[in-house]
C-alpha positions in Angstrom: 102.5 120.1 106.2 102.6 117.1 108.6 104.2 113.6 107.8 101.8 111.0 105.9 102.9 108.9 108.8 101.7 111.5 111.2 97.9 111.5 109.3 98.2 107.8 109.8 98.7 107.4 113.0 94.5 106.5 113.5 95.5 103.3 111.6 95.9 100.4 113.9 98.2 97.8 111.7 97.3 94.9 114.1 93.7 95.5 113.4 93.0 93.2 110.3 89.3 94.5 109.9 90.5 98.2 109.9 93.2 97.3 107.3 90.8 95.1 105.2 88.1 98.2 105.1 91.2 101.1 104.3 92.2 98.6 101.1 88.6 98.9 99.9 88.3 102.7 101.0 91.4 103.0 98.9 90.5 100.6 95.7 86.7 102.7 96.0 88.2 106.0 95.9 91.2 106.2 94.8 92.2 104.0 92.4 94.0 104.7 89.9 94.8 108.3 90.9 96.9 107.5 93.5 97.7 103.7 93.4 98.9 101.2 90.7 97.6 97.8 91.8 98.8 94.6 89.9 98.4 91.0 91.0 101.9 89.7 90.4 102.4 86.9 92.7 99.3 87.7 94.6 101.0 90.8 95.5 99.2 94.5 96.1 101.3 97.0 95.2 100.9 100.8 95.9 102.7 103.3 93.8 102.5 107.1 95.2 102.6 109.1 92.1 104.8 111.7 92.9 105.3 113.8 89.7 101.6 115.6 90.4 102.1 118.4 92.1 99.1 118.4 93.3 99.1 115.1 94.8 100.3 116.4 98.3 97.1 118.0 98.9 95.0 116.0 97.2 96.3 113.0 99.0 95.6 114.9 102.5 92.0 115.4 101.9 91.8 111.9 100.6 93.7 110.5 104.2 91.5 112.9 106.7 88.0 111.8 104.2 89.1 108.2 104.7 89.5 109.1 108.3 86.1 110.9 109.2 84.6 107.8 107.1 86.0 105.2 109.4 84.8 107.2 112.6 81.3 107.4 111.3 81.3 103.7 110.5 82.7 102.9 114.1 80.2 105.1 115.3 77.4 103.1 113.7 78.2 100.1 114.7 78.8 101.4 118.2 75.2 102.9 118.4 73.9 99.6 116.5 75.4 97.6 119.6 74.3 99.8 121.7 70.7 99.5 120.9 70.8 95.4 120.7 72.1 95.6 124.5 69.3 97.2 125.5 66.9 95.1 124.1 68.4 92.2 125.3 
């Protein structure tokens, strides 16, 4: 199986708009199975819950779903741009 990091290596940290849309992929999706969230201090923290042992996979389809959905929206708003430049 490959390295989470190696599933995430789509994720552009330096993009705050791709980061902003993953957190609400992620709080949509999966929370709750996956994550703990608390507020403490304004702070977001993720737990992995490791003692499912079918996590692993789970958490795979979850990464390449989140994945294929960020392509399609970048693909929308591509096409969306696409047809205001020619009407301009």
């Amino acid at each position: 199986m490959k390295k989470i990091s190696d599933l995430l290596n789509w994720v552009d940290i330096k993009d705050a708009e791709q980061l902003e849309w993953i957190k609400e992929y992620l709080q949509k999706h999966a929370a709750g199975r996956y994550f703990i969230q608390t507020n403490e201090s304004n702070a977001e923290i993720g737990v992995y819950n490791l003692f499912n042992p079918f996590v692993e996979s789970d958490l795979l389809l979850l990464i390449n779903k989140m994945r294929a959905a960020w392509r399609q929206k970048n693909l929308e708003v591509n096409k969306t741009a696409k047809r205001l430049t020619r009407l301009l």
